[in-house]
DSSP file (Angstrom, degrees, kcal/mol; ACC not computed):
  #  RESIDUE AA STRUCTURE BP1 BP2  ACC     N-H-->O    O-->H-N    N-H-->O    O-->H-N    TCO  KAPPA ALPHA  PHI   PSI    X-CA   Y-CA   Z-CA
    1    1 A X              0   0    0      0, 0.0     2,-0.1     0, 0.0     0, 0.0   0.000 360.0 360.0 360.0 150.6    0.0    0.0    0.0
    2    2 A X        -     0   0    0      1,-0.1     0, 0.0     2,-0.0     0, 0.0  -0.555 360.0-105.3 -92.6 129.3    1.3    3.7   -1.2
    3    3 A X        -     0   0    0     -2,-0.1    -1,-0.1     1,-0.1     0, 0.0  -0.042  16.8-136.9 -40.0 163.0    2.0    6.2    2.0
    4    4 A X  S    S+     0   0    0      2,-0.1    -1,-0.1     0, 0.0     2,-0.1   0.530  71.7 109.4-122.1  13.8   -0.4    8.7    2.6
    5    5 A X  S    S-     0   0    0      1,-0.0     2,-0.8     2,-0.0     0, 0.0  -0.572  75.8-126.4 -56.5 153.9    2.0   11.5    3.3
    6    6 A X        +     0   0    0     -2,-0.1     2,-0.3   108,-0.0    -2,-0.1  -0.888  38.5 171.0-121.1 107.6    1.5   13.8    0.0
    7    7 A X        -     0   0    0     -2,-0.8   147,-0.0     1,-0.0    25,-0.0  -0.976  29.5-123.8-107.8 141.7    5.4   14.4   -1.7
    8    8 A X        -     0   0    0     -2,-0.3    24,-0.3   146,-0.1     2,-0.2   0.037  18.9-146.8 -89.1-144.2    5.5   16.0   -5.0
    9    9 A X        -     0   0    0     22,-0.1   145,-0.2   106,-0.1    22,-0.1  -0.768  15.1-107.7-179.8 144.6    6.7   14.9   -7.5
   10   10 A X        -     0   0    0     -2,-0.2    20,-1.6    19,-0.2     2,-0.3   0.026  33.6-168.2 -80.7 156.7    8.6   16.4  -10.8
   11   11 A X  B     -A  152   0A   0    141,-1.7   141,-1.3    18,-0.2     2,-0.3  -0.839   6.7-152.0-104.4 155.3    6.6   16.3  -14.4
   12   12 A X        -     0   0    0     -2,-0.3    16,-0.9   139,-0.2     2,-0.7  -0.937  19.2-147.4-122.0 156.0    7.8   16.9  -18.2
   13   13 A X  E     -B   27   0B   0     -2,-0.3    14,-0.2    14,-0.2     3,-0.1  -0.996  24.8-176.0-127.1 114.8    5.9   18.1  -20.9
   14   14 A X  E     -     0   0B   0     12,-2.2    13,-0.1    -2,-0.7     2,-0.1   0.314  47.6-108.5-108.6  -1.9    8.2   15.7  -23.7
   15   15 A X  E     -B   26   0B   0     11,-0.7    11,-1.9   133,-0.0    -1,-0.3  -0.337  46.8 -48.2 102.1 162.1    6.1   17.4  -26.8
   16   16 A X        -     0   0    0      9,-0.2     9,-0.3    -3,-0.1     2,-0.2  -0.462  47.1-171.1 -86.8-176.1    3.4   15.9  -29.1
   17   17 A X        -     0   0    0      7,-0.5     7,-1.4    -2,-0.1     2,-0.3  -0.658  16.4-137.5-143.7 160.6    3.1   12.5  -31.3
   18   18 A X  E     +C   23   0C   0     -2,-0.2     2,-0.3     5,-0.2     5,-0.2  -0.950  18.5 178.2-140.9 140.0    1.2   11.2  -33.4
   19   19 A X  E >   -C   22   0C   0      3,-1.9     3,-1.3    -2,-0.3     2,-0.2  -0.895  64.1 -51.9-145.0 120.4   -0.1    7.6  -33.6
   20   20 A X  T 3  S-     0   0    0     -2,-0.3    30,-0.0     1,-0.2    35,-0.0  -0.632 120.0 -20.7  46.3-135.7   -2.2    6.6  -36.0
   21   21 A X  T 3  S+     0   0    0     -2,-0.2     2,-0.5    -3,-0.1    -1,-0.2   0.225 119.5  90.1 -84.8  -5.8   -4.9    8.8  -36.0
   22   22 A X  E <   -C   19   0C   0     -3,-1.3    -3,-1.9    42,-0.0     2,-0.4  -0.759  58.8-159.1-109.6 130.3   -4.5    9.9  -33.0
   23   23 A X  E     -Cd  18  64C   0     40,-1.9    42,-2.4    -2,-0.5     2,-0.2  -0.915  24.6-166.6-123.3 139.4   -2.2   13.2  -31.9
   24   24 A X        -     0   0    0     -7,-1.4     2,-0.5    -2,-0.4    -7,-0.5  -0.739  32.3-137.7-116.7 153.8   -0.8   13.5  -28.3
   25   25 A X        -     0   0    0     -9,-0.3    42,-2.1    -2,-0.2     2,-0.4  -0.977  32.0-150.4-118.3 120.1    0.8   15.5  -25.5
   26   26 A X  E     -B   15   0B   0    -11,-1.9   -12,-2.2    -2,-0.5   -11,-0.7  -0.834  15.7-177.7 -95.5 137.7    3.3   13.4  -23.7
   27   27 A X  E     -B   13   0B   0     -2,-0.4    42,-1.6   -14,-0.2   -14,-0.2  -0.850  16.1-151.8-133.4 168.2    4.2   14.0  -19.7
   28   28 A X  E     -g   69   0D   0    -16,-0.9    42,-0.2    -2,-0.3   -15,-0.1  -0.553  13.5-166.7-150.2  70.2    6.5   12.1  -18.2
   29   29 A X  E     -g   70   0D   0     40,-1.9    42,-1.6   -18,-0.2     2,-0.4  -0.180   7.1-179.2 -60.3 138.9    5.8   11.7  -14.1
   30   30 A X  E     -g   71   0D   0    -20,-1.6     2,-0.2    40,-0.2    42,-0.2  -0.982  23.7-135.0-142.3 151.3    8.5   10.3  -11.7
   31   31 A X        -     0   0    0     40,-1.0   -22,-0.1    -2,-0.4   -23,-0.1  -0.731  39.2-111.1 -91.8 143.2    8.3    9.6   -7.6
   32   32 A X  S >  S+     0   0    0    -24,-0.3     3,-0.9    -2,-0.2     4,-0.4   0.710 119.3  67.0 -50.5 -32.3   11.5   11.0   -6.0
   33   33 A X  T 3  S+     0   0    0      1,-0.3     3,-0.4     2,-0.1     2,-0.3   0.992 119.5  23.8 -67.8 -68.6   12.5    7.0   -5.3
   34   34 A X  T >  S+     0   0    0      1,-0.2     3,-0.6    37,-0.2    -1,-0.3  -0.015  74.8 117.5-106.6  25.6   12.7    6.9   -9.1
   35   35 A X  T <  S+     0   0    0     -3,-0.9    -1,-0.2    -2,-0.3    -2,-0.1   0.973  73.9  75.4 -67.6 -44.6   13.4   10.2  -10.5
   36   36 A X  T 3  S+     0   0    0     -3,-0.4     2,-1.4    -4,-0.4    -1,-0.2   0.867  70.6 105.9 -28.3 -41.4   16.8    8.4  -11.8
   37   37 A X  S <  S-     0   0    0     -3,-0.6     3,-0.2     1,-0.1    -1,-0.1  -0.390  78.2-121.9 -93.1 116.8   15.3    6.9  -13.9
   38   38 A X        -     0   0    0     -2,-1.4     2,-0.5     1,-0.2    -1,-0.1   0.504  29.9 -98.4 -59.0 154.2   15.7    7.8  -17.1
   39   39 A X        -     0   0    0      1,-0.1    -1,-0.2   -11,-0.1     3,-0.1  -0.266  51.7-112.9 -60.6 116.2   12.5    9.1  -19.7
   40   40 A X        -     0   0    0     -2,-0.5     2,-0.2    -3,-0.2    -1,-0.1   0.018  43.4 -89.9 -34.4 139.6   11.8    5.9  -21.8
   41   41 A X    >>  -     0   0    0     -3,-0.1     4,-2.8     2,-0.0     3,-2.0  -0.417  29.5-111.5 -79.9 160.0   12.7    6.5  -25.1
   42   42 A X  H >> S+     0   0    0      1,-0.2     3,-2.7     2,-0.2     2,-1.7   0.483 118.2  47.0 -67.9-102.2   10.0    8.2  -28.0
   43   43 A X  H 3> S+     0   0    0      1,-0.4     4,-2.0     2,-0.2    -1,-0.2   0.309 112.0  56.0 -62.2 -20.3    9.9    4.5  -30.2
   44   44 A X  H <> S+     0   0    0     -3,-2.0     4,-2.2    -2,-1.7    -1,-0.4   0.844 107.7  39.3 -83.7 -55.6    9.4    3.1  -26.9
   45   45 A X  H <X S+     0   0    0     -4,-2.8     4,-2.7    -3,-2.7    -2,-0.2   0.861 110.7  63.1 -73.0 -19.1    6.3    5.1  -25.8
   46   46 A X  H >X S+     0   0    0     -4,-0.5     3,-3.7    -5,-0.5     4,-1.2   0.863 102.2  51.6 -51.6 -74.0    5.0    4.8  -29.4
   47   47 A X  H 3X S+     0   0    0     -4,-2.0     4,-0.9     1,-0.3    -2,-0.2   0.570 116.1  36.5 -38.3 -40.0    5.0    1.2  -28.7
   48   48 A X  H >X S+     0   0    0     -4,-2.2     4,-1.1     2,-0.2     3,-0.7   0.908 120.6  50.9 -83.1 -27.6    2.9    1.5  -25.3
   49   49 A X  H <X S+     0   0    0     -3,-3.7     4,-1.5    -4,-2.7    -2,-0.2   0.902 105.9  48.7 -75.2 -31.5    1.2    4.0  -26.8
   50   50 A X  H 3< S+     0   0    0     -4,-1.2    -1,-0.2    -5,-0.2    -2,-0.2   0.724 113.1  49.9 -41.3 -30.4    0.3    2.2  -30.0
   51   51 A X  H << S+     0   0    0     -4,-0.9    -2,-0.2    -3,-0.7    -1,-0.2   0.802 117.8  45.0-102.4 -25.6   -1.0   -1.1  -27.7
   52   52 A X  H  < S+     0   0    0     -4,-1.1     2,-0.5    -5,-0.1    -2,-0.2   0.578  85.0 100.1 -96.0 -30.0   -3.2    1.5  -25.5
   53   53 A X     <  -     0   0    0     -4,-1.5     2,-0.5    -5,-0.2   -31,-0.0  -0.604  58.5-156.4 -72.7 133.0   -4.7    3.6  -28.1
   54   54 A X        -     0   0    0     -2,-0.5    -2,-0.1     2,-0.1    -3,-0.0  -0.890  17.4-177.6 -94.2 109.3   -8.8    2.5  -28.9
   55   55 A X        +     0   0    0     -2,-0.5     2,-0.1     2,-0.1    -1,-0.0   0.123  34.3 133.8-116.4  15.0   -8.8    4.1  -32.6
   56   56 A X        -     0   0    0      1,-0.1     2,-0.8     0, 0.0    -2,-0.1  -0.545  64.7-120.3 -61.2 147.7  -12.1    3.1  -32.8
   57   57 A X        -     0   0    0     -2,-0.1    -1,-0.1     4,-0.0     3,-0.1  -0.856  33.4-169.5-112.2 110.2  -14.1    6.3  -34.2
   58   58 A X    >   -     0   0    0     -2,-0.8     3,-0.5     1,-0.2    27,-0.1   0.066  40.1 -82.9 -45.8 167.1  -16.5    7.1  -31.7
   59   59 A X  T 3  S+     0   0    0      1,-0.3    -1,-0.2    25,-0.1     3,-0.1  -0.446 126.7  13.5 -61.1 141.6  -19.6    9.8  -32.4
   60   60 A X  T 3  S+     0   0    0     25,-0.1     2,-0.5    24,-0.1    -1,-0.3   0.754  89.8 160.2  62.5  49.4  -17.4   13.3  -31.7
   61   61 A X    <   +     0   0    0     -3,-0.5    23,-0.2    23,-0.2    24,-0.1  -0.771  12.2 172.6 -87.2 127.9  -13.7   11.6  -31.9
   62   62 A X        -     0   0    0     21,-1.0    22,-0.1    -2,-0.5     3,-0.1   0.295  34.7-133.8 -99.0 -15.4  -11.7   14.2  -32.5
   63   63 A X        +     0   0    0     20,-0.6   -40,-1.9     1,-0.2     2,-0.4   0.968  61.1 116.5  77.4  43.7   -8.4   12.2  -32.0
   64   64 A X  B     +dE  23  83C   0     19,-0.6    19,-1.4   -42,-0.2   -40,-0.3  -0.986  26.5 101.9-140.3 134.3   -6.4   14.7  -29.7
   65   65 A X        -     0   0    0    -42,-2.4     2,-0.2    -2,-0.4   -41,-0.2  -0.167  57.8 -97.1 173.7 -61.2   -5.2   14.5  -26.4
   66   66 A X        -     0   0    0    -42,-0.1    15,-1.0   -43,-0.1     2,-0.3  -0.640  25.2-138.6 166.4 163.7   -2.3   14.0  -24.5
   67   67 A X  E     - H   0  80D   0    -42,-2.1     2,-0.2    13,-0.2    13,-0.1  -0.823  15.4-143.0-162.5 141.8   -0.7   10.3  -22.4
   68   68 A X  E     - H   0  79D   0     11,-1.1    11,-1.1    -2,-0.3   -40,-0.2  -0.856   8.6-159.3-124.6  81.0    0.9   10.3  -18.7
   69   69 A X  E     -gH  28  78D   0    -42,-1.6   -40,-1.9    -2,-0.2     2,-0.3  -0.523  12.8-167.9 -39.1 145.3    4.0    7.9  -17.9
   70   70 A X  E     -gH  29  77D   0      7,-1.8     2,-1.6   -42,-0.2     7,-0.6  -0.895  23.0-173.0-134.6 112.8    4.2    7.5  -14.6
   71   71 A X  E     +gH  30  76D   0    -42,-1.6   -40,-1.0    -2,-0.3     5,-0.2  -0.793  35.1 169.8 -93.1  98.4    7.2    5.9  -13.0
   72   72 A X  E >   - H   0  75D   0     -2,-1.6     3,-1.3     3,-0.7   -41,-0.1  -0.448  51.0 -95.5-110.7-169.9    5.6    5.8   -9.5
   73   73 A X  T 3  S+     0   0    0      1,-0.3     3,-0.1    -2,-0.1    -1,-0.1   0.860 128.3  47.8 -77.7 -38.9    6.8    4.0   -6.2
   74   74 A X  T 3  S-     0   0    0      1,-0.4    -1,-0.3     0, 0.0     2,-0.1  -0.106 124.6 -88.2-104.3  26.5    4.7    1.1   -7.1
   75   75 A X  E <   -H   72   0D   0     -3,-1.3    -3,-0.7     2,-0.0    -1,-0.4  -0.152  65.0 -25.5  71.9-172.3    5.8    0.7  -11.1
   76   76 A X  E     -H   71   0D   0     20,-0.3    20,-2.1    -5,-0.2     2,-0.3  -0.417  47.0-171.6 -84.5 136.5    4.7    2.2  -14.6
   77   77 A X  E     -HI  70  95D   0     -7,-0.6    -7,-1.8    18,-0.2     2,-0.3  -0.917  12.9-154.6-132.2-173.3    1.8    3.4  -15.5
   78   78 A X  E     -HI  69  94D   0     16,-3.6    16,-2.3    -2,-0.3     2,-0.4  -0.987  10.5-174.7-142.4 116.7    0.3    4.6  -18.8
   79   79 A X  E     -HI  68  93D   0    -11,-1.1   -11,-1.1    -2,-0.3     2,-0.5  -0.923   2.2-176.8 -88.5 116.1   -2.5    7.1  -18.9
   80   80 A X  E     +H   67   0D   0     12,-2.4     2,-0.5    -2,-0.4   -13,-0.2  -0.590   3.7 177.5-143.3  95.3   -4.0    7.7  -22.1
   81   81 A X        -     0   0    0    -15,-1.0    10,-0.2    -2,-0.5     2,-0.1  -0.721   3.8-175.7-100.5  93.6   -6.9   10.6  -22.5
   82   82 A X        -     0   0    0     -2,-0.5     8,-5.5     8,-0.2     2,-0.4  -0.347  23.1-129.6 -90.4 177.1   -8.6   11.7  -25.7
   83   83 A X  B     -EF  64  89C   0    -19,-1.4   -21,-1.0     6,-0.3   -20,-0.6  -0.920  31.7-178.9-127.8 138.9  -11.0   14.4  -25.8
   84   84 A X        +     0   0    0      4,-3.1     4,-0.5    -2,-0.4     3,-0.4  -0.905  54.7  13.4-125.7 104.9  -14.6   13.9  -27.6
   85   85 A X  S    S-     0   0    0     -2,-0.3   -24,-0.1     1,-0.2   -25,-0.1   0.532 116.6 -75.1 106.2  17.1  -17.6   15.4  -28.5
   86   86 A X  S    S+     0   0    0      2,-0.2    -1,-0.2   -26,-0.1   -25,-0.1   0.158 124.7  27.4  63.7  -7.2  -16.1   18.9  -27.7
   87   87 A X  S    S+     0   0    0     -3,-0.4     2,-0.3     1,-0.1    -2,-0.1   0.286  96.4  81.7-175.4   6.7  -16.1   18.8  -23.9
   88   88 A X        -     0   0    0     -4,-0.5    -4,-3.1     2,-0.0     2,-0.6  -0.934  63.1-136.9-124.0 157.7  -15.9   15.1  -22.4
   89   89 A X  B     -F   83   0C   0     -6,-0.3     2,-0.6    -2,-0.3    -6,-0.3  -0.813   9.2-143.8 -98.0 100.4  -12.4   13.0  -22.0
   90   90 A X        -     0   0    0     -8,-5.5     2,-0.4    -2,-0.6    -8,-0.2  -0.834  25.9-151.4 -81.3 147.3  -12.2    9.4  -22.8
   91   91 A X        +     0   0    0     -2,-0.6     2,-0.4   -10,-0.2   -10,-0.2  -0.964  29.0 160.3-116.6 137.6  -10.0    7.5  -20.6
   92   92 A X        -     0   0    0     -2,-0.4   -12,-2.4    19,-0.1     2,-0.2  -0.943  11.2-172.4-135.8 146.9   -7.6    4.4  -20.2
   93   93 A X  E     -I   79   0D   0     -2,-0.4    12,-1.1   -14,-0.2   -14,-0.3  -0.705   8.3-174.7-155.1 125.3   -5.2    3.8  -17.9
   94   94 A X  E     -IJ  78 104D   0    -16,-2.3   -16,-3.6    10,-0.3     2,-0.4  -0.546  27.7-129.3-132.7 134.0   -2.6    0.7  -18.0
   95   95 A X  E     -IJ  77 103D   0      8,-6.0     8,-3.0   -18,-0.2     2,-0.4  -0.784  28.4-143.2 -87.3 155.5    0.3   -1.0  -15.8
   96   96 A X  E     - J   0 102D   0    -20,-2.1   -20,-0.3    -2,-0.4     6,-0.2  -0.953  22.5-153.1-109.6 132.1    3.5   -1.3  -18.2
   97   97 A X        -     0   0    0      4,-0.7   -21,-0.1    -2,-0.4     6,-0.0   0.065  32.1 -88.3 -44.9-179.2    5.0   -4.7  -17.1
   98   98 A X  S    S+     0   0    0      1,-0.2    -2,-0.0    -2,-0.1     0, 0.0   0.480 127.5  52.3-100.8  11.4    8.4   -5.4  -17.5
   99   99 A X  S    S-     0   0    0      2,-0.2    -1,-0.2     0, 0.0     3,-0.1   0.589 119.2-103.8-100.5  -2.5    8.2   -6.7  -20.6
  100  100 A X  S    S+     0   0    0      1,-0.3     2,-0.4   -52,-0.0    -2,-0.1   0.654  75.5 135.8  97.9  28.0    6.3   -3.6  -22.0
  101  101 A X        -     0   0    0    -50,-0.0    -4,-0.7     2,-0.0    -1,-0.3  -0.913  46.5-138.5 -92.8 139.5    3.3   -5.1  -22.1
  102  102 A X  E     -J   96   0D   0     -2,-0.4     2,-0.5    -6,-0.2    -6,-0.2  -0.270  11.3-163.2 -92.5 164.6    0.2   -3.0  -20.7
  103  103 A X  E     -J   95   0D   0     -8,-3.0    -8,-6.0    -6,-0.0    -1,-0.1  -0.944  21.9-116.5-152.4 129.7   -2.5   -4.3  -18.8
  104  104 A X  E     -J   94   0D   0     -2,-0.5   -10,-0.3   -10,-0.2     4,-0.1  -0.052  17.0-168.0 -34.9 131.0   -5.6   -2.6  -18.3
  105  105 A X     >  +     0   0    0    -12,-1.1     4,-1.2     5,-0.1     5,-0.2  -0.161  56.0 118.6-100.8  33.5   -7.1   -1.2  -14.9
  106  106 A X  T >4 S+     0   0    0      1,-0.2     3,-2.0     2,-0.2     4,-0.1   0.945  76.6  62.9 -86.9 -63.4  -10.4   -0.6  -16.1
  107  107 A X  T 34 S+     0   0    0      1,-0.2    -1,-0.2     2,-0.1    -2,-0.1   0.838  98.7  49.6  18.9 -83.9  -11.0   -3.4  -13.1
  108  108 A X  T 34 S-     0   0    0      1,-0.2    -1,-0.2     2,-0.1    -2,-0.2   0.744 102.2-134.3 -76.6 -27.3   -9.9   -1.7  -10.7
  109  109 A X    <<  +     0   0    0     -3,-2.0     2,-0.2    -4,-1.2    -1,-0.2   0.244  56.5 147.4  85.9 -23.8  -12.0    1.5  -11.4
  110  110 A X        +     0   0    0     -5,-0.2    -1,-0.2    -4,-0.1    -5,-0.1  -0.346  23.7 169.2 -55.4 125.3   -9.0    3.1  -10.9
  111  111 A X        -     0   0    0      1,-0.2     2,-0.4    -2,-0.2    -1,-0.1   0.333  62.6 -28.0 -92.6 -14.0   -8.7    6.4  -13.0
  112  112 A X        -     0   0    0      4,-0.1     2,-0.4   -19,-0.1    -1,-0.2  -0.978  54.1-123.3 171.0 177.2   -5.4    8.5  -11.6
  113  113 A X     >  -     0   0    0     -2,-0.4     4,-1.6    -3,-0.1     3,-0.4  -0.840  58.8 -74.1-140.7 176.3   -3.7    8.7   -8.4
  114  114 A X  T  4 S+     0   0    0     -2,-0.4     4,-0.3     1,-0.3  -108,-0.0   0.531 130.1  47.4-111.7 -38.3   -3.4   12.4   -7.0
  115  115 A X  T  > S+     0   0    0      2,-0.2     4,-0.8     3,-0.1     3,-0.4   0.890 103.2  57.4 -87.5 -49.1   -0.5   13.5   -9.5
  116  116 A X  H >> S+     0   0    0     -3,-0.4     3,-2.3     1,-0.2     4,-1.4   0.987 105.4  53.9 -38.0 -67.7   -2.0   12.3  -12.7
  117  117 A X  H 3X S+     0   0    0     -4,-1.6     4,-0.7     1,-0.3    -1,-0.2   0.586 101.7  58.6 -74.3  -2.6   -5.1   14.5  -11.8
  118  118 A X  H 3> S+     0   0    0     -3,-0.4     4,-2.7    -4,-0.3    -1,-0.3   0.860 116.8  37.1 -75.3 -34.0   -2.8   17.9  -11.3
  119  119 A X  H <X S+     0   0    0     -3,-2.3     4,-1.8    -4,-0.8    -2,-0.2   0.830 115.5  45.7 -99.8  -3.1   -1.7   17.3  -14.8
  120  120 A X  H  X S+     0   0    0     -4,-1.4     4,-1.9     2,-0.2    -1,-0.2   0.790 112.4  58.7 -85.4 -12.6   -4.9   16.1  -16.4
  121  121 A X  H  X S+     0   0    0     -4,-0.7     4,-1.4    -5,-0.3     5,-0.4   0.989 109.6  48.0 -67.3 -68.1   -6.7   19.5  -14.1
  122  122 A X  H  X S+     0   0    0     -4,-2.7     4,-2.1     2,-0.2     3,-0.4   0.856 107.5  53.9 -60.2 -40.7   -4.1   21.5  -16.3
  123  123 A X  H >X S+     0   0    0     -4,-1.8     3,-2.8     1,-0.3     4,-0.6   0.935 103.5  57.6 -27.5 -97.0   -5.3   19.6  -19.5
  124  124 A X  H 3X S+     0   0    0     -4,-1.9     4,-0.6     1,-0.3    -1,-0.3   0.460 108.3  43.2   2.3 -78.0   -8.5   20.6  -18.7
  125  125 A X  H 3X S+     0   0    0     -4,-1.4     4,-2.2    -3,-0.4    -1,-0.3   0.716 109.2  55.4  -6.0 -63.5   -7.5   24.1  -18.8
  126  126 A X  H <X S+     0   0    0     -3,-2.8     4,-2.5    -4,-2.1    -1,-0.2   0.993 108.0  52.0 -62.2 -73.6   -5.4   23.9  -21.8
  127  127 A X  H  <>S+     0   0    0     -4,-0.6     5,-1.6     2,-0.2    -1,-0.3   0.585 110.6  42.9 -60.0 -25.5   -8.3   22.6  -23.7
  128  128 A X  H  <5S+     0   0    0     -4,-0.6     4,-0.3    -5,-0.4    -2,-0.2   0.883 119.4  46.1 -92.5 -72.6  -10.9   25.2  -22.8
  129  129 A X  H  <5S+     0   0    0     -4,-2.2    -2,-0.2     2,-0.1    -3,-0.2   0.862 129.0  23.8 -49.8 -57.3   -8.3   28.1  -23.3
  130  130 A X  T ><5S+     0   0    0     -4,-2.5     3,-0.7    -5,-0.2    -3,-0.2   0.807 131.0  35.3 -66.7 -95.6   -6.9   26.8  -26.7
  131  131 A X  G > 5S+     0   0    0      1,-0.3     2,-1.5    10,-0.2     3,-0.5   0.573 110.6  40.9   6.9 -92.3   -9.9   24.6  -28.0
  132  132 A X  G 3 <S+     0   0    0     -5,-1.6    -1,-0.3    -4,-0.3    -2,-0.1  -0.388  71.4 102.5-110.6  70.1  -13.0   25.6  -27.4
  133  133 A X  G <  S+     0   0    0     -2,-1.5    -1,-0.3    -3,-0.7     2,-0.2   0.281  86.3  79.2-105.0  14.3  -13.1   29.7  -28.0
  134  134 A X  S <  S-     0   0    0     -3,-0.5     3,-0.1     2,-0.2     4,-0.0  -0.584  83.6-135.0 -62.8 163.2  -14.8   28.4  -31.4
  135  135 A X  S    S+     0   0    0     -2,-0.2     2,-0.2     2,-0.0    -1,-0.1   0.784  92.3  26.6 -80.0 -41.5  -17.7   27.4  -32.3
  136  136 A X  S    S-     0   0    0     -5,-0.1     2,-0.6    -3,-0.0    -2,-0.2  -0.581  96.8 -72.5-102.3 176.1  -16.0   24.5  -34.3
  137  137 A X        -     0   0    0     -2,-0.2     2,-0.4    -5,-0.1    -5,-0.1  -0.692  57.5-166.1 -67.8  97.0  -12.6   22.0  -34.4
  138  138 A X     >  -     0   0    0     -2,-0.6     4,-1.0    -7,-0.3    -4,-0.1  -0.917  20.7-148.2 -91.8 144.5   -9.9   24.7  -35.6
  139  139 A X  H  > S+     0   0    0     -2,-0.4     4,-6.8     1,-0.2    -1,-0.1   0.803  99.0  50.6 -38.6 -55.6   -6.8   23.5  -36.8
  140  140 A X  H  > S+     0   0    0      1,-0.2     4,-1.8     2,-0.2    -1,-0.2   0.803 111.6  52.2 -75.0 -37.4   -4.8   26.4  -35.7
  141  141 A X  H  > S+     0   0    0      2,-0.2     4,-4.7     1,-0.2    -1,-0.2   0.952 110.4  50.6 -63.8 -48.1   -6.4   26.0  -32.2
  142  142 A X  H  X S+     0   0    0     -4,-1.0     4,-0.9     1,-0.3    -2,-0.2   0.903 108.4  47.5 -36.5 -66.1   -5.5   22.4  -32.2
  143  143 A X  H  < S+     0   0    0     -4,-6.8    -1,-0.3     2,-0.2    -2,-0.2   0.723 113.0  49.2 -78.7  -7.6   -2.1   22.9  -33.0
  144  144 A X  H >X S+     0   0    0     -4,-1.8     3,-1.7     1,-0.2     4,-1.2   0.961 105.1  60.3 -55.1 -59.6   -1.8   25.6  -30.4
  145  145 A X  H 3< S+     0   0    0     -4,-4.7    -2,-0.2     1,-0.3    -3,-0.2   0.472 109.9  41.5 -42.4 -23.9   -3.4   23.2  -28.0
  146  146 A X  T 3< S+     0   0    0     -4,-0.9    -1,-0.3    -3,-0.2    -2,-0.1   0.169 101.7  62.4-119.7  19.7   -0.5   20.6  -28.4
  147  147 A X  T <4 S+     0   0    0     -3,-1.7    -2,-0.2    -4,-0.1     2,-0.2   0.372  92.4  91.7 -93.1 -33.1    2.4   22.8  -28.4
  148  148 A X     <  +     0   0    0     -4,-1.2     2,-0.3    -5,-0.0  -133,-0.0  -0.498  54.7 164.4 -60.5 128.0    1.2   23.6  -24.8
  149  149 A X        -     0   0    0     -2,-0.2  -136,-0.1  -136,-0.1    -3,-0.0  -0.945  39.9-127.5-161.8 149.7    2.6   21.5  -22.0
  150  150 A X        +     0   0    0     -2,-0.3     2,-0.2  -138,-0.2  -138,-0.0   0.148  29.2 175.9 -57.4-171.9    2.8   21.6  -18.2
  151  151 A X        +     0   0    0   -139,-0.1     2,-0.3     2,-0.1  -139,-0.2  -0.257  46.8  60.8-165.8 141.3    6.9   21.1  -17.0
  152  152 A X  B    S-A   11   0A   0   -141,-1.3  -141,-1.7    -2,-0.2     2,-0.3  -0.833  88.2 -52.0 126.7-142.0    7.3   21.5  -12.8
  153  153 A X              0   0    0     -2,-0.3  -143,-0.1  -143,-0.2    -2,-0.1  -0.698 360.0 360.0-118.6 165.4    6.2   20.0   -9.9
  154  154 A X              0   0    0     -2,-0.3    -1,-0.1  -145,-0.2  -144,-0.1   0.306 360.0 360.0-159.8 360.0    2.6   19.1   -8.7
């Protein structure tokens, strides 16, 4: 079981991807126990992100949104939230084994732990300030919207 003293702990904003269809904001979370360890390399987070992505096209897909590594106390996870309909989040969220295969928590119910939601709160944010000042899906908004990225502590 995780302590319940609250430390923070550092984030990176690593840039967008694209995979498939799908275009991303990459973060990159660490626990002080593991801050050593170094950010997985980009062909290597395609790969988890490739196994994680649902390219089914939902009603209102737009195919944008932004993925959380998390090197936490308690191993990797993989958060991976696209944005739909204009104003709701799909969500997945995965352990990375150590052979770098994911496995699902949709189980568990689980959705974030306490540090994931500082940087999906900023998401939020990002996505109303770039995004939706239209009436429609602009490009220009888009690509603003994924040039934006958190870096610092939360």
């Amino acid at each position: 079981m995780n302590p319940l003293n609250y430390q923070k702990r550092e984030v990176s904003f690593l840039g967008s991807q694209t995979v498939g269809t799908t275009q991303l904001k990459i973060y990159y979370l660490t626990s002080d126990k593991r801050k050593s360890q170094p950010v997985p390399e980009t062909e290597r987070q395609r790969q988890w992100l490739a196994q994680g992505l649902d390219e089914a096209d939902f009603n209102g897909e737009h195919h944008i949104g932004f993925a959380i590594i998390h090197a936490a106390d308690d191993g990797d996870y993989l958060l991976i939230s696209t944005w739909c309909d204009a104003n709701m989040l799909r969500h997945r969220v995965f352990t990375i084994g150590d052979d770098g295969r994911l496995q699902s928590l949709e189980k568990t119910k689980i959705i974030a732990c306490v540090w994931e939601l500082a940087v999906m709160f900023y998401e939020r944010n990002c996505w109303i300030e770039q995004v939706m000042i239209s009436e429609t899906l602009n490009e220009a908004n888009v690509q603003r919207y994924l040039q934006k990225g958190y870096s610092g502590w939360v």
